[in-house]
C-alpha positions in Angstrom: 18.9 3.9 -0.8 18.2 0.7 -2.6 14.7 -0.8 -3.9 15.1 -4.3 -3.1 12.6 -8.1 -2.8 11.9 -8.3 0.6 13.1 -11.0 2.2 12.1 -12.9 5.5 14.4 -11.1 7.7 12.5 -7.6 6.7 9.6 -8.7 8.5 10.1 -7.3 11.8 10.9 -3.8 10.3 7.8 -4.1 7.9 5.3 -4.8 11.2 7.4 -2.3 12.9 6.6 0.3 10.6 3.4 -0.5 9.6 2.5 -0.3 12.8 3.4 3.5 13.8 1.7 4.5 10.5 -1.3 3.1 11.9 -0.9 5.3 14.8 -1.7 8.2 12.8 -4.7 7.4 12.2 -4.7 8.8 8.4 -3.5 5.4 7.0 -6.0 2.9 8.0 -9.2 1.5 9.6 -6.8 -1.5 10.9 -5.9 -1.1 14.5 -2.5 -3.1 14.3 -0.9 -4.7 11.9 -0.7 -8.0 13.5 2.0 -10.5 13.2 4.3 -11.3 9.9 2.3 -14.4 9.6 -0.8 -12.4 9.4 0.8 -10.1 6.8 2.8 -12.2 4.9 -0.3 -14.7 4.9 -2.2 -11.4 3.6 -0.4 -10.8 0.3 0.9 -11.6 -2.5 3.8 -13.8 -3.0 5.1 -11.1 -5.6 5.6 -7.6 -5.5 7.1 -7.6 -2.0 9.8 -4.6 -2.0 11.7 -2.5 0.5 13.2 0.6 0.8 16.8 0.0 2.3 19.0 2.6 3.1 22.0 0.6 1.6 23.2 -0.9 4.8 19.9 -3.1 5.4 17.9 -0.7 7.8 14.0 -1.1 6.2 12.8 2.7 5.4 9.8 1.6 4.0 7.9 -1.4 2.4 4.8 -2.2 -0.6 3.3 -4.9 -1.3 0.1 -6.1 -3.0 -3.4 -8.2 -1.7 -6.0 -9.9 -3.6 -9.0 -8.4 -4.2 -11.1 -11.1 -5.2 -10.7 -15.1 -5.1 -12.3 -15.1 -8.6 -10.7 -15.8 -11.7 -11.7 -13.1 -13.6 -10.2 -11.1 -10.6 -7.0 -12.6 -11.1 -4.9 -9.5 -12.6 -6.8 -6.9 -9.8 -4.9 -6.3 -6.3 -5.0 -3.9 -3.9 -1.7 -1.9 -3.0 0.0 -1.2 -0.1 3.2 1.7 0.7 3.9 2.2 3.9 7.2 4.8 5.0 8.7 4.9 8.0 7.2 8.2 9.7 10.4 9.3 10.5 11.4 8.9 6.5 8.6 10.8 4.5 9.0 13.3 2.6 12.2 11.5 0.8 11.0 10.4 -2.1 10.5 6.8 -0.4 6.9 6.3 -1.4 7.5 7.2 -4.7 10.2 4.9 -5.4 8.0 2.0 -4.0 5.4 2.8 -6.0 7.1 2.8 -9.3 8.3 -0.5 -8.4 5.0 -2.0 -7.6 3.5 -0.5 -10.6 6.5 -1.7 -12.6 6.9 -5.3 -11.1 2.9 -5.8 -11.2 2.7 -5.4 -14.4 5.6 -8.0 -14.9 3.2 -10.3 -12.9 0.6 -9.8 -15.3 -1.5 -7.3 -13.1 -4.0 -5.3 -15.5 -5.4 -3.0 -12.4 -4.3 -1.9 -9.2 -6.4 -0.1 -6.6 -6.0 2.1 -3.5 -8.2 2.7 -0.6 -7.0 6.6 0.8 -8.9 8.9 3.5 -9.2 12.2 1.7 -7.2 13.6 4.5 -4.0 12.1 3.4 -3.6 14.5 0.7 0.2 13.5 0.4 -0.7 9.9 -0.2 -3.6 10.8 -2.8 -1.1 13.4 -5.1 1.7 10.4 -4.8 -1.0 8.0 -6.8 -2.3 10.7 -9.2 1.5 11.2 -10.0 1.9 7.4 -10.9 -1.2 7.6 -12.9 -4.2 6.4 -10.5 -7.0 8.2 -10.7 -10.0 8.9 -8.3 -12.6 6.9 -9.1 -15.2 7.6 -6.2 -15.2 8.8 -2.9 -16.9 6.2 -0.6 -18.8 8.1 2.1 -19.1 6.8 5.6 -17.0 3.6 4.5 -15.8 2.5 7.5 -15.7 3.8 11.1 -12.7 4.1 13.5 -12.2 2.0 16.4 -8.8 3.3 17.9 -7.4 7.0 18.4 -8.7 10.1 18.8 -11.0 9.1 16.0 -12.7 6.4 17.7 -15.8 6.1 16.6 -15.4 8.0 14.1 -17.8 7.1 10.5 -14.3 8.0 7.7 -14.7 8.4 4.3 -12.4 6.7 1.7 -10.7 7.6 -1.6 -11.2 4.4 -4.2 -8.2 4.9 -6.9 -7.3 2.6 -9.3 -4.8 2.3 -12.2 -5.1 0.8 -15.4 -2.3 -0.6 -16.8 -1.5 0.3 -20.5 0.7 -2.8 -21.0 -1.0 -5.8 -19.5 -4.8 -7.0 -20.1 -4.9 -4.9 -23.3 -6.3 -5.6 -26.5 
């Protein structure tokens, strides 16, 4: 397995499985994940990487969002690592992440932040690992409008990482 840019021709693969971690309903409020115009419109130009398993199928993607238009915002985005269902537990995620922490921080990003339902314990202990920490949990943040959860009022996980290389004094 390679850590690679994504390119154009990942996007399929990155709606596709974007798409069936939504179905879980432990990854996000977001019903769908739209179109690759949507998405790609939706990030950064930068820190786009895949997980390929050497012979170009997409095992996984991250990627990084604004969080604010402002320019004191400028080196704060919000991540995003999504593994193929069928793929966890292989170390995928954590590969991603180092490389979004690593390549943010070549982009001049100071702080990174993460949105996580408590329930996805696996995805929590995955940030703590690359140094995020819990900053707050966020009661009643949002409320479900798919799944069994539907309706559902879902509390979220706000982490966030400092970097100790970029936006230091």
């Amino acid at each position: 397995m390679i850590i690679r840019e994504m390119v154009l021709a990942d996007g399929g693969a990155v709606i596709d499985i974007y798409n069936r971690a939504l179905r879980s309903g432990h990854a996000s409020f977001q019903e769908n994940g739209g179109t690759w115009s949507e998405w790609d419109g939706g990030h950064l130009l930068h820190c786009r990487y895949v997980a390929d398993d050497g012979g170009g199928k997409v095992l996984g993607w991250a990627g990084l969002s604004s969080v604010s238009g402002r320019c004191a915002y400028a080196g704060v985005a919000e991540i995003s690592v999504y593994v193929d269902p069928d793929c966890q537990g292989q170390g995928i995620g954590r590969q991603l992440l180092a490389a979004l922490v690593e390549g943010s921080e070549q982009h001049g990003i100071w702080t990174l932040q993460a949105g996580i339902f408590p329930e996805n314990s696996g995805s929590v202990a995955l940030h703590q690992k690359h140094g995020f920490e819990i900053l707050c949990r966020r009661h009643g943040f949002g409320r479900m409008t798919y799944g069994s959860m539907q309706g559902q009022w879902r509390d979220v996980l706000l982490l966030e990482r400092r970097s100790k290389l970029v936006g230091i004094d």
